[in-house]
N, C-alpha and C positions, 0 to 999 in steps of 0.2 A: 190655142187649145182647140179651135176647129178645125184645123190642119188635120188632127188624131182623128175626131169623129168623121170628118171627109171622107178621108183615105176607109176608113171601114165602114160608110156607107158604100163607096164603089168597090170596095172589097167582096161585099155580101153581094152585091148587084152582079159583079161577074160570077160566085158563086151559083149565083140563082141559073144561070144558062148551063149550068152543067149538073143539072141533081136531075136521078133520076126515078123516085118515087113520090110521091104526095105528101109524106112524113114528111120528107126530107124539107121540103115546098115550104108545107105548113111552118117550121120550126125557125126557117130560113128567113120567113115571110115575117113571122113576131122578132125575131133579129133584126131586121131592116127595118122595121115599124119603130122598135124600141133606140138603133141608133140614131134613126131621124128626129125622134122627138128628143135626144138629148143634142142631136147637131142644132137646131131651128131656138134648142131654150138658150145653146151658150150663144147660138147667135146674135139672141134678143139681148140678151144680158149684155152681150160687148159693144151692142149699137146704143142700148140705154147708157153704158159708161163714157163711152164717146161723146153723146152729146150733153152729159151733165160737163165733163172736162169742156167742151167749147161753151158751155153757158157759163161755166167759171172764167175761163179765160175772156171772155166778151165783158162779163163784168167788173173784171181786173181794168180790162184794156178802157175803159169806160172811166174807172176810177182814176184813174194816171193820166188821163189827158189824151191819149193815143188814138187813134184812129184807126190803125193796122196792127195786124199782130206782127208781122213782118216787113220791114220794110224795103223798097227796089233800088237794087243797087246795080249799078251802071259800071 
């Protein structure tokens, strides 16, 4: 889902090098403002999921005996 916000944060950013009044600036400028802060919230959001799944899986791995979540294979 960051992928989509990414891409239209650089989208707007090359935008930005080719406007050629102040409106235009302004308008552009709360559009890059407003995509960043919904890129930076799904960001937080998918690092907080990430590490609750590794705090599950550590306490799985914990309850089973295990030691690795993976093991090396030769």
């Amino acid at each position: 889902m960051t992928a989509a916000t990414e891409s239209r944060v650089q989208e707007l950013c090359h935008k930005l090098l080719s406007l050629e009044t102040d409106a235009e600036l302004e308008s552009t400028l709360a559009e890059l403002r407003s995509a960043l802060r919904e890129h930076i919230r799904l960001a937080r959001n998918s690092l907080e999921e990430q590490t609750t799944t590794l705090f599950l899986l550590e306490a799985i791995l914990r309850s089973s005996g295990e030691s690795r979540l993976f093991s090396e294979e030769k």
